[in-house]
Every structure is written in C-alpha cells, then in structure tokens.
C-alpha positions in Angstrom: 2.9 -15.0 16.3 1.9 -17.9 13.4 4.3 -20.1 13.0 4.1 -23.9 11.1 6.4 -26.5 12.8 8.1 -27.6 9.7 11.5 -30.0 9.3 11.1 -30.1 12.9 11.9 -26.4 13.4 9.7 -23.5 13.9 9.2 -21.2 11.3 7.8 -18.0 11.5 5.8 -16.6 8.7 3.2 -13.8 7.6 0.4 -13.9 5.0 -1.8 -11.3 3.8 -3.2 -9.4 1.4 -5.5 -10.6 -1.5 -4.8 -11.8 -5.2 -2.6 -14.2 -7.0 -0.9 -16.8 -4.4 2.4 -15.5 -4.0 5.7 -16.8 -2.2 8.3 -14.4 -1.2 11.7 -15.6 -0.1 14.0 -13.2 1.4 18.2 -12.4 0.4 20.8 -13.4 2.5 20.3 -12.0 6.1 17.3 -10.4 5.7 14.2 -10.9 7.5 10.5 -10.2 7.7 10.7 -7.4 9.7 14.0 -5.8 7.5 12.1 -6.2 4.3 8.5 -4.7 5.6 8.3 -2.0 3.3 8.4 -4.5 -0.2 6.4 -7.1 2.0 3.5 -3.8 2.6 4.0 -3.2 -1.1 3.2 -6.8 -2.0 0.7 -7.4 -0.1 -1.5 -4.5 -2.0 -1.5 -6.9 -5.2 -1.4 -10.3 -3.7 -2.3 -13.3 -1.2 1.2 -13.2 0.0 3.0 -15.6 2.1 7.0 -15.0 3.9 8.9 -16.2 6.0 12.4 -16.0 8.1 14.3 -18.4 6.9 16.1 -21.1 9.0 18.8 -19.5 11.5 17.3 -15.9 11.4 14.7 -13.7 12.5 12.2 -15.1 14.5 12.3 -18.4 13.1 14.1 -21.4 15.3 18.4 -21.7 14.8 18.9 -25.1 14.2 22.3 -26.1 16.0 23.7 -28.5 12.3 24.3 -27.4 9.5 21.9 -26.1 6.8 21.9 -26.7 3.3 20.0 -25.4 0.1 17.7 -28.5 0.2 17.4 -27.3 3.6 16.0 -24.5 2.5 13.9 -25.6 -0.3 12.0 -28.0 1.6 10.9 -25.7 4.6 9.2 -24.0 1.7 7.8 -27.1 0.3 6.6 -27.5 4.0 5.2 -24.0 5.0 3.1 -24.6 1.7 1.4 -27.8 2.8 0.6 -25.7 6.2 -1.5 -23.2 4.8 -2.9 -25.7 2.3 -1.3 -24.0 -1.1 -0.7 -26.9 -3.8 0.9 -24.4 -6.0 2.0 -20.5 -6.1 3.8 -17.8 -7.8 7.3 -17.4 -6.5 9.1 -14.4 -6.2 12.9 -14.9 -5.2 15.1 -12.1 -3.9 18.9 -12.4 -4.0 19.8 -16.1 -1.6 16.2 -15.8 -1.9 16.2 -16.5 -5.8 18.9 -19.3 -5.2 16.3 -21.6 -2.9 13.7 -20.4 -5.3 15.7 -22.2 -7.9 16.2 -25.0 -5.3 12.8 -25.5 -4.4 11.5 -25.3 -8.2 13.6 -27.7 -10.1 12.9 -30.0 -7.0 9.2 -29.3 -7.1 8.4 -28.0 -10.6 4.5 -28.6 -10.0 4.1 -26.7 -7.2 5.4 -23.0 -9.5 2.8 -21.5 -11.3 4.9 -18.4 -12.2 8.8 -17.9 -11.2 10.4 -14.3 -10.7 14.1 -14.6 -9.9 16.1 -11.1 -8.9 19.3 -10.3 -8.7 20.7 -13.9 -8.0 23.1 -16.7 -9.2 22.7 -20.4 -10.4 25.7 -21.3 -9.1 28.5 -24.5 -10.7 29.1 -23.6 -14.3 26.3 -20.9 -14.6 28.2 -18.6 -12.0 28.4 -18.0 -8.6 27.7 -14.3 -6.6 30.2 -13.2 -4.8 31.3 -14.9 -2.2 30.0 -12.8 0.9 31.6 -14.7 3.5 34.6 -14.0 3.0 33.7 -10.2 3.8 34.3 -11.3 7.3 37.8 -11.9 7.0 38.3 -8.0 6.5 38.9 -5.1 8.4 35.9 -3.0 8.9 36.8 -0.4 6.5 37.8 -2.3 3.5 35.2 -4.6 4.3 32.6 -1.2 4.0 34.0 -0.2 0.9 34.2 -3.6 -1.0 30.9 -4.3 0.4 29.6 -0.6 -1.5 31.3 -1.5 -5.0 29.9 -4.9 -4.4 26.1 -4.0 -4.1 26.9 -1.6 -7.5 29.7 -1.3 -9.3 29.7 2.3 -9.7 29.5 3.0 -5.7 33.2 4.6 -5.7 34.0 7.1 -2.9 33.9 9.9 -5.7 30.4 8.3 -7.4 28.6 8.4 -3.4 29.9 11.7 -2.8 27.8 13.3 -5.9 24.8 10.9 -5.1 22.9 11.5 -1.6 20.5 8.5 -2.3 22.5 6.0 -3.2 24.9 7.1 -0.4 21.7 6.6 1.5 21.1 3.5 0.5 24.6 2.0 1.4 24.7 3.8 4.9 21.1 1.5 5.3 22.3 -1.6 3.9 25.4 -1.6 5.9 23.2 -1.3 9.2 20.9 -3.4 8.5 21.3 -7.2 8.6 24.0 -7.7 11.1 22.6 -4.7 13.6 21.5 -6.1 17.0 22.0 -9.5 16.4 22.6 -11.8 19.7 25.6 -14.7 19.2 23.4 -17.4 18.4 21.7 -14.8 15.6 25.1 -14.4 14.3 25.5 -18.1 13.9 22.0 -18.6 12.1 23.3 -15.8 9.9 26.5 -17.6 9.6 25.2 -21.0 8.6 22.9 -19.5 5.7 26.0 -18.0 4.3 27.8 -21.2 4.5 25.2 -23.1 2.8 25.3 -20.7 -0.1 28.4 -21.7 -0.6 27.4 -24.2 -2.2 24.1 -23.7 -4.4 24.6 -25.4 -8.0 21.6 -25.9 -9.9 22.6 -25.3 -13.0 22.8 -28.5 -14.4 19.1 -29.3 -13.2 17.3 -25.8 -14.4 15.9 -27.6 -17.3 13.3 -28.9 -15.2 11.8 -25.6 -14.6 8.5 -25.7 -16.8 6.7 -22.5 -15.8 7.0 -19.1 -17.4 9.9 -17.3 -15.4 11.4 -14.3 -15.7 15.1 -13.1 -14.9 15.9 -9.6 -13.3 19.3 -8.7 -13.1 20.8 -5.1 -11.9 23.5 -3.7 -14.7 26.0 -2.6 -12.3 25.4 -5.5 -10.1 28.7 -7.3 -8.6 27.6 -9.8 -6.3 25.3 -11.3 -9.0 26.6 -10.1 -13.2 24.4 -10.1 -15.5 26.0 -12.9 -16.7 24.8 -14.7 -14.4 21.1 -14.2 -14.9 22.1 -15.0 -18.9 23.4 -17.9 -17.6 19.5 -19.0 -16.1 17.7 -17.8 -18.9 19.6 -20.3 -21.4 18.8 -22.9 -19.2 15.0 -22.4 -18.2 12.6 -23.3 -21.4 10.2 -20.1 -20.7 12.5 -17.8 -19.6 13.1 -13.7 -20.0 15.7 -11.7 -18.7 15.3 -8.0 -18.2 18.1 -6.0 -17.1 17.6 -2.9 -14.8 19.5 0.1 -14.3 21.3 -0.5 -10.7 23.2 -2.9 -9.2 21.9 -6.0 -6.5 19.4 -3.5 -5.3 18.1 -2.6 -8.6 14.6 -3.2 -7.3 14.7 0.3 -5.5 16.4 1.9 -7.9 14.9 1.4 -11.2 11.2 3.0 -11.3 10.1 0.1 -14.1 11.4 -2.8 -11.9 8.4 -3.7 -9.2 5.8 -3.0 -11.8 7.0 -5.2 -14.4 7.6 -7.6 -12.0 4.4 -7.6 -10.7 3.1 -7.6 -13.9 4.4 -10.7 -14.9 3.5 -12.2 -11.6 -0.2 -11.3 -11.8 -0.1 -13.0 -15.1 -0.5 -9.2 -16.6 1.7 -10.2 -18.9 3.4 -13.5 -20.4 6.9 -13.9 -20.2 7.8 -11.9 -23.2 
C-alpha cells in the first residue's frame, strides 16, 4: 500500500496511468476507493496521482484539528514525494476548495487548474453548509440532502427519473456507509474545516489557464459561485453543465471538455 509520510501523517495515495501530470483531489467524504470508476477513467488519459485526504480512507486521522492549509500543504507534500515540481490539477467539490488553497499558495507548482462544482468561499460564496445536515432527522435530512445535490430532485421529479433516482439512492449510501467512530471523526473534522475556506480575496494570484465547471441546478455550489471564481482568476472560463453538483455524470459533454482542457487540447476559451 504506497503511502508518503507527509505533515507527519500517513497518506495514502495511487498513481497510474500515462500522459499529462495530473492531480486529482477528491469532494467532501469521498475516497479513493468511492471514486474508482472516474479515477479508472482518468487514468486512460493521464499520469495521475490521488489521494485520501487527511481523516479518511486509508490515510492516518490526525487527533487536532484540520484546516484548509492543512489540506493544501499535504498536497504540496505528496508532490515533492513522487518528485513532481508542477502538475495539472483537477479539483472536485471540497476537492476544488484545497485546489484553490493549494494554488494561490503555490501558484508555480499549477500548470493547468480545473475546478468543479465548488465554492471560493468569504464574499465569493460559500456551498452549502453540509454540516449542519447532521442536525436533522434522517428523513428530512434525505430529502434536503436530494434537492441539495440538484435542485430539481423533488419527490414528484425522482419519481419520473429512474437514474437520477439512482444516483441519489448511491450518493446517500455512499460516504458515510461502514465507517468506524474514529472514520466518522476524520469525516467530521474535514467538514469542519470547510467551514471555513475563503480564498476569495487571494484568487488573483492564480496565473495558469483554469477553467470553471459549474452544474445549473446545483445547490450546494450556484453557479454564482463559480461566476464569482472566474472574475477573480486572470485566465479563467466558466462552463456551465446541465445537472446539479454531480453534473460530471450527468452531462455527456462534461469529462471530455474537461479533459480536453486539461491535456492542453484546448486553451481556456
């Protein structure tokens, strides 16, 4: 099992596949083995490099609290382990937030920047708030959690749609599924230190071409939000997809144009 001893924790990580150097970091919750199917996917157009993030999968649960420097610098470190100077970066969700982190903080190390479905956070706009979903019951916390993930995900809109249905009866058992106490706590602590992502006022520093993928109906991270990223970053596009924060799998032009754009297929416009 690779892992790079890194902030003085243990972090897990995968790389394979051949191409363009490319960094994936992974949404709230979500780990390598969750997000296999994209990670198989990427892997046919890249030299890709994951990892689980600190507090889940099978990387280490540090006991203190984590932050989004946290986060960003246990990338900056997994990158001097496997000897990469600079990358592509594709960020997915939380995943686009420490993307955001770890470029402003290390511009030079970002060849190319793809940021999905995700927030800048302070005056830019925050997503939603997921913690508090735990202060819910379990069914008003399953159908806030649907409307959340796309807007149009009423009762009455699921009931005429087996896939999407489908994909919100996976979602729901997926990250929390399994997990031991201590998992729960890594789990816990990312979505704390969410909380409190704001690099808005510091997305200026972003030199490399970047593009901006936001889901239409998506209510954890608007549009807006993404518009909000785009007017800050100097070589930025936004492109807007037709589903909500999973928009990925459920607009046909979304991975190709992405990976478009991160092969360098394509300049950002």
């Amino acid at each position: 099992m690779p892992t790079a001893t890194v902030n003085g924790i243990a972090i897990y990580f995968e790389r394979r596949g051949e191409g363009p150097r490319l960094l994936f970091v992974n949404g709230s919750g979500a780990t390598l083995e969750r997000m296999g199917p994209l990670l198989d996917i990427l892997a046919t157009q890249f030299d890709l490099l994951a990892h689980d993030q600190r507090g889940l999968g099978r990387t280490a649960i540090p006991a203190e609290p984590y932050s989004m420097a946290d986060y960003a610098a246990d990338i900056a470190g997994l990158l001097d382990h496997v000897g990469w100077d600079r990358c592509r970066v594709m960020g997915l969700s939380f995943g686009g937030m420490v993307a955001q982190e770890f470029a402003v903080t290390w511009p030079g190390r970002v060849e190319q920047l793809a940021l999905l479905c995700t927030s800048p956070g302070g005056a830019g706009g925050s997503s939603y708030p997921l913690h508090e979903l735990e202060q819910l019951g379990p069914d008003e916390r399953a159908a806030l959690a649907s409307r959340l993930v796309d807007s149009r995900f009423t009762p009455e809109w699921l009931a005429d749609h087996p896939a999407d249905r489908m994909m919100v009866a996976g979602l729901a058992g997926g990250a929390s599924a399994g997990l031991t106490d201590k998992q729960r706590r890594g789990a816990a602590a990312q979505l704390d230190a969410r909380r409190f992502h704001d690099v808005f006022g510091r997305l200026d520093r972003i030199t490399c071409p970047t593009l901006v993928g936001a889901g239409r109906y998506d209510a954890i991270a608007p549009v807006a939000n993404s518009e909000a990223i785009v007017s800050r970053i100097p070589d930025a596009e936004l492109r807007v997809y037709e589903g909500g924060h999973a928009f990925f799998g459920q607009d046909p032009k979304a991975i190709p144009e992405t990976f478009d754009f991160l092969r360098g297929d394509s300049a950002a416009g």
